[in-house]
Phi, psi and omega in degrees: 000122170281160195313144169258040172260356179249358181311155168276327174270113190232017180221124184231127176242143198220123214259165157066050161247043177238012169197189138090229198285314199283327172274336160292357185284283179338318186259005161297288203291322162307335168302328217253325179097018172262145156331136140183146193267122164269158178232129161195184159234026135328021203330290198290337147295351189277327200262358164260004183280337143342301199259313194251014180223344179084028169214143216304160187205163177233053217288081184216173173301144200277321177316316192261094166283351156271004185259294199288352179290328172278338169284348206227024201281317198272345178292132160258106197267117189264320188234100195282117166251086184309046190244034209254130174220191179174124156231116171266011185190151181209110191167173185292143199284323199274028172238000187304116186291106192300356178268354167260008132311293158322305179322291187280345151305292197288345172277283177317311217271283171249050100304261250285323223281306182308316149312284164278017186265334182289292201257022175279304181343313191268204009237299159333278152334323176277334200037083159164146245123130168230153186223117187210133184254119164244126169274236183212157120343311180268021152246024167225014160198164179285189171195146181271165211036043204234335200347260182302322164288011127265286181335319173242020135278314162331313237258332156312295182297269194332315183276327172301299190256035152268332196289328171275010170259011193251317165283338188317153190065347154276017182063359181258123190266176194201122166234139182245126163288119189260114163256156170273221150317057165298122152241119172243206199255001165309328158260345186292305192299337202258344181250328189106202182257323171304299169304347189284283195285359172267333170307271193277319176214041141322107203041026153233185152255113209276160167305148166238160165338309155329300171320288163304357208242326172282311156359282194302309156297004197265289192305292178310309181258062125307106183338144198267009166268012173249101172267101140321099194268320184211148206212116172247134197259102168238187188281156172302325198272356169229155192243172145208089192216146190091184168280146140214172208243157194269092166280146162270113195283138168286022184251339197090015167251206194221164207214000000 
């Protein structure tokens, strides 16, 4: 990999940085030497991201994308990192709450949609700029109890390559990060922990935070006429590839 210290993209903001995928990205990239402002509503986690990397922090909610476009206003922001998510549920859609609906929307979905329709414009202006999303594995195959929360990753992928055809000739890329099995606390919160490692990564070796995070610098210090638009991270131990077919158990789940 070559030095990114003479790269032209030299300030990166990053939402959903106070754990998971999102505090190892921070700490890529400050490794790396770039600026970068974390987003999260953690304070204490904000303030050791702070204390052991040297990066400008923020504290609000990923949802009020005018606080933070104000908070980062005096910033010239080379790099949009999208990465603040939530599955707030994992089960059949007609048992779904509708405020974990509403949830993973307004989180996956239109935050990101929002953020950047906000911080594309001087980037545009600048002609030069990267926008990079992480999505999921599960908006690119069904997964059962997964509905909204594939449906507003689908809803990524689908908004990456329309937004780089929208961009073309301004110099500014658009990348989607696909992960597979991570594991972080996306799922411990939402199955617990127990239920976390027999569900998911019971025999395998899941990807870690780390992982996707050098990616994501890999991806950033590209010569800037090479666009990665989209790169998917699974475990050695898992596929995801073809149809399969979903049966129904007389206990009432599905296998």
């Amino acid at each position: 990999m070559r030095d990114t210290v003479s790269h032209p993209l030299r300030t990166a903001l990053v939402t959903g940085a106070t754990s998971g995928i999102g505090r190892a990205i921070v700490a890529a990239l400050r490794t790396a030497g770039l600026n970068v402002i974390a987003t999260g509503r953690n304070p204490d986690a904000l303030a050791a991201l702070a204390r052991e990397y040297g990066a400008i922090t923020v504290q609000a909610d990923i949802c009020d994308t005018d606080a933070i476009c104000a908070a980062v206003a005096s910033h010239e922001i080379d790099i949009v990192i999208n990465n603040a998510g939530i599955l707030s549920t994992s089960g059949p859609f007609a048992d779904t709450d509708i405020s974990q609906i509403d949830a993973m929307i307004d989180i996956n979905l239109k935050a990101p949609l929002r953020l950047t329709h906000q911080l594309l414009p001087p980037m545009i202006a600048r002609r030069r700029g990267h926008v990079l999303f992480v999505g999921s594995i599960a908006g690119h195959s069904p997964y059962p109890g997964s509905c909204v929360y594939g449906a507003s990753k689908a809803g990524i992928r689908l908004f990456c390559d329309a937004l780089r055809c929208d961009l073309l000739g301004t110099g500014v890329r658009v990348t989607e990060i696909v992960p597979g099995r991570v594991e972080t606390a996306l799922y411990r919160d939402t199955l617990g922990p127990d239920r976390a490692r027999a569900a998911l990564y019971e025999g395998y070796r899941p990807v870690q935070p780390e992982d996707v995070a050098g990616l994501v610098r890999t991806v950033i210090d590209m010569p800037l006429h090479v666009d990665v638009t989209r790169m998917e991270v699974l475990p050695t131990d898992q596929a995801s590839g073809g149809g399969s077919m979903v049966r129904f158990d007389p206990d009432g789940t599905t296998a």
